[in-house]
C-alpha positions as CSV (number, residue, x, y, z in Angstrom):
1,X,-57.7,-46.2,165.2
2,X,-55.9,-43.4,167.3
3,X,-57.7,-40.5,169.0
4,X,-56.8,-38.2,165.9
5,X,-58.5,-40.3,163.6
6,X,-61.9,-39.6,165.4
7,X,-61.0,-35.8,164.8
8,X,-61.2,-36.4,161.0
9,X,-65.0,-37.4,161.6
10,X,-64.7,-41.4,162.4
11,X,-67.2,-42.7,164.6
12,X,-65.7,-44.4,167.9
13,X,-66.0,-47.9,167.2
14,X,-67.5,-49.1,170.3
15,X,-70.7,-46.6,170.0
16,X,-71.2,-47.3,166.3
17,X,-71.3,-51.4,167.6
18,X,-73.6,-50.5,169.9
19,X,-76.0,-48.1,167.1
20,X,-75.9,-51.0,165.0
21,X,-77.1,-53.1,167.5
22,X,-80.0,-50.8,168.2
23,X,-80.4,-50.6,164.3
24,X,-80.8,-54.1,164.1
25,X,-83.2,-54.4,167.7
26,X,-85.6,-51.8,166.2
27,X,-85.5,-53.6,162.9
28,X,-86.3,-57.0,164.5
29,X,-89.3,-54.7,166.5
30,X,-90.9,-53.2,164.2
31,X,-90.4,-55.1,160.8
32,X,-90.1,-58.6,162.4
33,X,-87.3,-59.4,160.4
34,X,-83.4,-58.6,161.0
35,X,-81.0,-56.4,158.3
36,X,-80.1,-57.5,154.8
37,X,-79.1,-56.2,151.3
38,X,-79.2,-59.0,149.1
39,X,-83.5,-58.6,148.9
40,X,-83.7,-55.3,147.4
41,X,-80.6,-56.4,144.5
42,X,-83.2,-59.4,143.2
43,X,-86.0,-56.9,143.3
44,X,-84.2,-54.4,141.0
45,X,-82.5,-57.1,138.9
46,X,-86.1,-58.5,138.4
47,X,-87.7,-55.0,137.7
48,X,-84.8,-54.0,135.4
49,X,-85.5,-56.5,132.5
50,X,-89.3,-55.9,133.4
51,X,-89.2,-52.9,131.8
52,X,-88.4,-54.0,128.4
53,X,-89.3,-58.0,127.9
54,X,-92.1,-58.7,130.7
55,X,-93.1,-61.9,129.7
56,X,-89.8,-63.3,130.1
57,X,-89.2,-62.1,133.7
58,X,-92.9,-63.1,134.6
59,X,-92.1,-66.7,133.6
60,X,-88.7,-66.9,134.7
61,X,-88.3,-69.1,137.6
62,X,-86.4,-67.1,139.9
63,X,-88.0,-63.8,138.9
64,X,-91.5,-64.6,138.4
65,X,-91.8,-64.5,142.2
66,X,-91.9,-60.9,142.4
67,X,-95.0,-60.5,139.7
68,X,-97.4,-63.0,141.0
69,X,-101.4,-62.4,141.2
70,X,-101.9,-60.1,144.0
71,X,-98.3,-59.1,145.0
72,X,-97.1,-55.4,145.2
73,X,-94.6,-53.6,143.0
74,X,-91.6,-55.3,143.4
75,X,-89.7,-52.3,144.6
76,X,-92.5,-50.9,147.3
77,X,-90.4,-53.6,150.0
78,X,-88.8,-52.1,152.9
79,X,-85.6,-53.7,152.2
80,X,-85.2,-51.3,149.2
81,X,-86.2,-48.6,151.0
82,X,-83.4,-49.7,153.3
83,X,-81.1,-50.1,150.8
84,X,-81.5,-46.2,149.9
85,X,-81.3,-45.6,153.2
86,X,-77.9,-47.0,154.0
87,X,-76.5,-44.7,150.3
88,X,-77.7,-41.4,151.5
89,X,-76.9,-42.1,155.0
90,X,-73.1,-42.7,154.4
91,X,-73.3,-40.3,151.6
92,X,-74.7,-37.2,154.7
93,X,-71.9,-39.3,156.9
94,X,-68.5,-38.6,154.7
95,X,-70.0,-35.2,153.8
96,X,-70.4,-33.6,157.0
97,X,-67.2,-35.3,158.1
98,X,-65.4,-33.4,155.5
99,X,-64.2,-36.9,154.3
100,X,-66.1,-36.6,150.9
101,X,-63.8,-36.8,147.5
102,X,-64.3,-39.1,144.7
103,X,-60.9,-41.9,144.5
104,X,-60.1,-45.7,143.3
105,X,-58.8,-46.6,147.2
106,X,-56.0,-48.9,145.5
107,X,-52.4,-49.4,146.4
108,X,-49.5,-47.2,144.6
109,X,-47.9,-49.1,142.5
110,X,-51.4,-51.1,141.5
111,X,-53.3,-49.9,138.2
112,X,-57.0,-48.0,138.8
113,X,-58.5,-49.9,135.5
114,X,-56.9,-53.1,138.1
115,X,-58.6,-52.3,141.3
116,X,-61.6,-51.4,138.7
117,X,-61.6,-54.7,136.9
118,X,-61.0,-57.1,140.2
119,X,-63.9,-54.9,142.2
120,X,-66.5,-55.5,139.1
121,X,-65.3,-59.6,139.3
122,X,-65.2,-59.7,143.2
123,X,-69.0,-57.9,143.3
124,X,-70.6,-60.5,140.3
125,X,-68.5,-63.4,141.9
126,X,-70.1,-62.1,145.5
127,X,-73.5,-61.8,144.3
128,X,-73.9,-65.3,142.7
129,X,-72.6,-66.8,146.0
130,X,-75.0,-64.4,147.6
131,X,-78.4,-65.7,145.8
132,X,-77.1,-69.8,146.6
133,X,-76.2,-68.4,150.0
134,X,-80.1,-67.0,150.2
135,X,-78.9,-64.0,152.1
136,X,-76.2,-61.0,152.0
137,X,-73.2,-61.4,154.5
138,X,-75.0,-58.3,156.2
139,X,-78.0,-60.8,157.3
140,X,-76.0,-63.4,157.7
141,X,-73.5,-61.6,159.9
142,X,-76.0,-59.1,161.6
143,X,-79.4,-60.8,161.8
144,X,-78.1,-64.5,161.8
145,X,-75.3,-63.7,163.9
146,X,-78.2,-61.8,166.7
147,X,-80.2,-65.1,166.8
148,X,-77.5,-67.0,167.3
149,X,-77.5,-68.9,164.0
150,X,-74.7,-71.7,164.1
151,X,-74.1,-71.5,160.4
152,X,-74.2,-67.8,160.5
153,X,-71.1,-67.6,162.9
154,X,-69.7,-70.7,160.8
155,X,-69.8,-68.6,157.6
156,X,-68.5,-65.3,159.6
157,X,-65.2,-67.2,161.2
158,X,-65.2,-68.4,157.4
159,X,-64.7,-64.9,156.2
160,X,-62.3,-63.4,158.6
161,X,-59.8,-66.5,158.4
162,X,-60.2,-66.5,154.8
163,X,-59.6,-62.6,154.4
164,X,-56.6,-63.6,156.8
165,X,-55.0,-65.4,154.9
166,X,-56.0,-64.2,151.4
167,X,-54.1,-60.5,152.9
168,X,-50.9,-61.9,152.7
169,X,-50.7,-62.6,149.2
170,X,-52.3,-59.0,148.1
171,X,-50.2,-56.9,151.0
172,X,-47.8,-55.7,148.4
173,X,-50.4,-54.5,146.4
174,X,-51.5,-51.9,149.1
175,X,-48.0,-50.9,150.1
């Protein structure tokens, strides 16, 4: 990024690392636990259907976690508060910046209902592998990567080689 992109309101790179960071340190601190994402998605995917067939998400294997005997309303977890968090803090972010303005980011010669289609089967695709994976790449990449996890810089390499690689078959598209 050049010097006149930090003009149009980005953050120097270097002291949003090191904000993370503290993000993460006081999250470690104080909830004993590092960032993640993935948490507060299975809480609202389990509250969702709640609302209308309860005895099916209360006997469901995967769901019937969050409505045992004694446990709190699924989405009183910090994680979704988080979660909330993160929206309206890059929401204040591009506003104040003056960067705010509703667009499909897509190259110029590639459809919107594309770039639409491919983002809706990228995000399911990425949130099955995210529920196997147990974790968001956030947590695996933030909190993993801060403790030092082996399989949490494996899976991180993983992603930047892959997204490597995958780029130059898709370059055209963002020409």
């Amino acid at each position: 990024m050049s010097a006149s992109d930090y003009a149009k309101g980005y953050w120097n790179p270097f002291l949003a690392g090191i904000a993370l960071g503290l993000v993460l340190l006081l999250t470690f601190f104080i909830m004993g636990t590092g960032l993640g994402a993935s948490g507060a998605i299975a809480r609202t995917a389990a509250v969702l259907p709640h609302t209308f067939i309860p005895e099916a998400v209360e006997h469901n294997q995967y769901f019937k976690v969050f409505y045992k005997t004694g446990a709190s309303y699924p989405l009183i977890d910090w994680m979704v508060f988080e979660v909330i968090g993160v929206f309206f803090g890059g929401l204040i972010g591009v506003i104040t910046a003056k960067r705010f303005k509703l667009s499909i980011g897509k190259g110029a010669t590639f459809p919107a209902i594309n770039r639409l289609l491919l983002a809706f089967l990228g995000g399911i695709i990425g949130g099955i592998g995210t529920r196997f994976a147990m974790g968001c790449t956030s947590g695996q990449a933030l909190s993993g990567g801060a403790t030092m996890v082996l399989g949490s810089w494996i899976f991180m390499m993983t992603v930047f080689a892959t997204a490597f690689v995958a780029a130059y078959f898709v370059r055209k598209e963002w020409q």
